[in-house]
N, C-alpha and C positions, 0 to 999 in steps of 0.2 A: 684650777680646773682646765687642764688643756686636751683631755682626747674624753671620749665614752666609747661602751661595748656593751651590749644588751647580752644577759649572761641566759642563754637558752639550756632547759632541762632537755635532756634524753628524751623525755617523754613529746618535744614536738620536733627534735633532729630527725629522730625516729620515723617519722609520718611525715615523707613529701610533700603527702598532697594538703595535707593539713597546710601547711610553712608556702605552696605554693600561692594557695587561698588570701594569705594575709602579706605576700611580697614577699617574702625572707630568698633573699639568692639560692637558688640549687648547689652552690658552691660551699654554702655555710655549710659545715659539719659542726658535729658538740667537741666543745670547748672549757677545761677549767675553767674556773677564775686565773688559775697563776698564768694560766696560756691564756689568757686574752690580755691580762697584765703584761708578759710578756711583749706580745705583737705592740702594746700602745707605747708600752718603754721604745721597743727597737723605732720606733715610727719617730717621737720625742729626740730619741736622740741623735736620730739621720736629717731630722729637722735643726739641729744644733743648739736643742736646747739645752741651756747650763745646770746641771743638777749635779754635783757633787756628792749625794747620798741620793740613797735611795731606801724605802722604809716602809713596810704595813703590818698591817695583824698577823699571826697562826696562819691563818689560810693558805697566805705565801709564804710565808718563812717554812712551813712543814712542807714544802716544793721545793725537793732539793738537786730537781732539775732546773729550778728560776734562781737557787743561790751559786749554781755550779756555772753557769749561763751566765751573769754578771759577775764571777769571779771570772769567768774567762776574758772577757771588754775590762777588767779591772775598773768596775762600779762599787764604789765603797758603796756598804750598806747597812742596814740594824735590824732586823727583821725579827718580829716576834716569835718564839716557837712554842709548840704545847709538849704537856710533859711528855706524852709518846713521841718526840722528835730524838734522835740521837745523834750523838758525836764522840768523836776521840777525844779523849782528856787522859792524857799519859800516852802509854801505851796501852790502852783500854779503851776501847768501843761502849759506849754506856748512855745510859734512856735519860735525859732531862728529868725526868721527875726520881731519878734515882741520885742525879747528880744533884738537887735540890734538897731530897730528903738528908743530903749527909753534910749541906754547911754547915759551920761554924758559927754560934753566937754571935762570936765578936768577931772585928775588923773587916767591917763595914764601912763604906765612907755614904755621909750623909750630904746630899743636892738636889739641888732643884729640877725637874725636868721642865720647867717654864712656868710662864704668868698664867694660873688657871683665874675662874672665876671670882675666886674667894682667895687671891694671894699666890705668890707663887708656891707650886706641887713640890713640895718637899718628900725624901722618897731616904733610904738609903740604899746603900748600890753596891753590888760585889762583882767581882773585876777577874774572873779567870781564862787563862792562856790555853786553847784548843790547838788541835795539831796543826801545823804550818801549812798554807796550802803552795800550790805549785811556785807562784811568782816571790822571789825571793825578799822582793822587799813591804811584802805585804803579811797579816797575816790577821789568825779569826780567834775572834773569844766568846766566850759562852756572858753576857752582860746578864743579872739579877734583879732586879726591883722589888725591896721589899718594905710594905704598908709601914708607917712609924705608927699607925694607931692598932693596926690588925699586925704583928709580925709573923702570923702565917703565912699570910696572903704575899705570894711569891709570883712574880712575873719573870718570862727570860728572853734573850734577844739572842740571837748568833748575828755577831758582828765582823764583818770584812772592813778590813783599812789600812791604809800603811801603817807599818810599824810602830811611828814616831805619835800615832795618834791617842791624844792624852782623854784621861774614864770622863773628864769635863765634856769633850764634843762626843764622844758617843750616848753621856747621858742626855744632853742636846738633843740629840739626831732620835732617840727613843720617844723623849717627849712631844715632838711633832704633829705625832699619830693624834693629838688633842686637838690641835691644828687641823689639821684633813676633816676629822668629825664634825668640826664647828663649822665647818665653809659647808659643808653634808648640810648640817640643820639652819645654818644662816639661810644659804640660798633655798632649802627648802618651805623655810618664812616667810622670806625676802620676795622670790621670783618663782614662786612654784616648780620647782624641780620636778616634786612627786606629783602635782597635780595634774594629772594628764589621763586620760581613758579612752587611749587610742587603740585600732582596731587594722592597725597596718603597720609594719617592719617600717617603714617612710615616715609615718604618723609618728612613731617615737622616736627616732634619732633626728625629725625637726625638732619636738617638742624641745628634748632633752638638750640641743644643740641652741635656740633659742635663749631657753632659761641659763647656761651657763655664759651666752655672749652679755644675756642681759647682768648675771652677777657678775662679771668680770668689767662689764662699761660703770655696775654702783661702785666697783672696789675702788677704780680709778678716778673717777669723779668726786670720791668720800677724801681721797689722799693727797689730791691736788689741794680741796678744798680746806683740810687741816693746815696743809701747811700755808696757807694768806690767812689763818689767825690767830692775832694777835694777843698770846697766851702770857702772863705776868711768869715772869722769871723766880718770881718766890713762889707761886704754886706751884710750876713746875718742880719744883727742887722738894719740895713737902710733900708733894702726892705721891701715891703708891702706883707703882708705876700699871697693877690691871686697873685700879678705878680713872685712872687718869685716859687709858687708855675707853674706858665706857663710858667717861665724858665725852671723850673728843667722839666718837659712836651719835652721844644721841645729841652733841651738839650736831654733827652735821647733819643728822637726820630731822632738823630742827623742831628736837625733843628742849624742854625746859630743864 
């Protein structure tokens, strides 16, 4: 968690005097999600921070001003899209849910998108080539995910990446977005994120700026702390690598 943005409705951009009442700058005008995402990336990355992907839900992926925008800085990315998003596949312009509704059964490859709660998220995956965009040595696919227990349930990502980039790290880079979530609901346990009922523009971007210095001082303090103990070399080699990882969790939180 390194930036925030208070995402303001129309309905108090709208009313000055409203937004002057509670601090909000005369300057703020309304702002997507994908355009404030935007500003906090361009900020992140003039700051020199190292991201090599970049990745969220529909909201931004269906923003194909925020994918045209990091394909221009050549930002790999995985971005999920909903089925009214569209792209070229072929020589055809065509709707994500049309290009969903006409896969193939078979030849799927099945992997993991990470250590979930209960083991790692096994998924199968389908792999097609959209039309090349500007930068020659880059280029963008339409990525699949679909349920092994529901095989309706169809998820899709438009992917930007060099070339050379194999379906293993963009199925990586998709499962992530589980990662983002849990830091959402850890720090919202942890250090009260959401708990706040302030009544001033200043009042929530302390609040909110706070709770994330303070989850970012447990994360470091939890990782130092793992690593001076002193863990048996056969457990390690026998455990599964999420429970192992929810041990070391509630050993540092000196849970029994």
């Amino acid at each position: 968690m390194l930036d925030r943005a208070l995402d303001l409705p129309k309905e108090w951009t709208n009313d000055r005097a409203r937004c002057a009442l509670v601090g909000i700058p005369p300057e703020r005008a309304f702002a997507t999600k994908p355009a404030l995402a935007r500003s906090m990336l361009e900020q992140a990355f003039q700051a020199g921070v190292a991201a090599r992907w970049v990745t969220g839900d529909s909201v931004y992926g269906d923003d194909r001003r925020l994918r045209m925008w990091l394909e221009e800085y050549e930002h790999a990315y995985g971005l999920a899209v909903s089925g009214k998003a569209s792209g070229w596949l072929g020589w055809r312009q065509q709707q994500v849910k049309t290009v969903l509704a006409t896969l193939p059964v078979d030849g799927w490859t099945r992997g993991s998108a990470g250590a979930g709660a209960k083991g790692p998220r096994w998924y199968d995956w389908c792999w097609l080539l959209l039309a090349a965009p500007m930068h020659a040595a880059w280029r963008r696919w339409l990525l699949v995910r679909r349920s092994i227990s529901q095989p309706t349930e169809l998820t899709a990502f438009v992917v930007f990446a060099p070339q050379a980039t194999a379906l293993a790290e963009a199925v990586h880079v998709a499962g992530t977005r589980w990662t983002i979530e849990s830091s959402f609901e850890a720090a919202k346990g942890d250090v009260g994120l959401d708990h706040y009922e302030v009544r001033s523009w200043i009042g929530w971007y302390r609040h909110i700026t706070l709770a994330m210095w303070a989850y970012a001082l447990l994360a470091v303090v939890r990782a130092r702390h793992l690593q001076e103990l002193p863990w048996p070399k056969k457990m390690l080699s026998q455990t599964p690598p999420n429970r192992l990882a929810a041990f070391k969790a509630a050993r540092s939180r000196g849970s029994p």
